[in-house]
N, C-alpha and C positions, 0 to 999 in steps of 0.2 A: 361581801355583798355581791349579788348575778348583776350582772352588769347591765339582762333584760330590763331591772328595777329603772334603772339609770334611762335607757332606749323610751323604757315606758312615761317615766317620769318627760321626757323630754316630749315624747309625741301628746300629753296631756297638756302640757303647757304652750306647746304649738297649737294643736288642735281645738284650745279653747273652753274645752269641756270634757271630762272625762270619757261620758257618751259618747259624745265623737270621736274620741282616743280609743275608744274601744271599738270601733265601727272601724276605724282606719287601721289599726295592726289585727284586728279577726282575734281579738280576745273579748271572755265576756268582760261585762261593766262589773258584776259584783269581784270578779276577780282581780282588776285593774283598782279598783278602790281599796283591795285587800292590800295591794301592791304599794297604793300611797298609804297606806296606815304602819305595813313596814317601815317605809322609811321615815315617817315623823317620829317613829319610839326608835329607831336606830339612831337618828340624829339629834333625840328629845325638843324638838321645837315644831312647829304648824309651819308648813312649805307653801300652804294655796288656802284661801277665803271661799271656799268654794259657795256660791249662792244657790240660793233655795231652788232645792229642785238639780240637783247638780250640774243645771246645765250652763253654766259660766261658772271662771275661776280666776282668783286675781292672786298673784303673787304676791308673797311676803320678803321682807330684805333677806329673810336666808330663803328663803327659795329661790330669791335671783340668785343669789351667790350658787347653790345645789343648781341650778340649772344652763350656769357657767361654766361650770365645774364637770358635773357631766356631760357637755358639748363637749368639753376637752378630753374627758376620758374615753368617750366615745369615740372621736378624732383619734387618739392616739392607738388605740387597737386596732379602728379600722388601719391604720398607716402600719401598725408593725404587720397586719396580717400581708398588704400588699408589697411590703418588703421578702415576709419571709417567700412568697407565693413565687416573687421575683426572683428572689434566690435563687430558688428550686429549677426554675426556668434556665438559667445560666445569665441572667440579668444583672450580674450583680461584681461591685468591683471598681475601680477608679481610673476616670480615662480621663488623660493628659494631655490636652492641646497648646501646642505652641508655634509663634511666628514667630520666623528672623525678621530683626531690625530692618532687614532692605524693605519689609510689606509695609 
């Protein structure tokens, strides 16, 4: 699964409404909807209620869970990208501080 799925799924659910999700990452809307119909057949269940006219959308209990779930995966690669980034930098490595008893 691209992980944009996940990003996009996330700014849909933030943003309220897919339109809007689409307006705020500068993708179209037929393709953002393409993106949530991915994921309901990869995941086989309905993620969002989406109301008439698709401009509100109300979660379903796996979609909170998918959208849980995807905060954290997304957390998690932003973090390993700023690690390796730091690496590369000379960032990286374990510093050891200690006081004598007299402080």
């Amino acid at each position: 699964m691209d992980i944009e799925y996940y990003r996009n799924f996330i700014a849909i659910v933030e943003a309220g409404s897919i339109s809007a999700a689409a307006k705020q990452i500068a993708i179209a809307q037929p393709a953002l909807s393409n993106q949530l119909k991915v994921l309901q057949k990869r995941f086989g269940t309905q993620r969002l209620h989406v109301r008439r006219g698709g401009h509100s959308i109300e979660l379903t209990d796996a979609g909170c869970i998918l959208y849980n779930k995807a905060k954290y995966i997304c957390s998690a690669e932003n973090s390993a990208l700023k690690e390796i980034v730091d690496c590369q930098a000379g960032f990286s490595g374990t510093l050891r501080i200690s006081l004598s008893p007299s402080m």
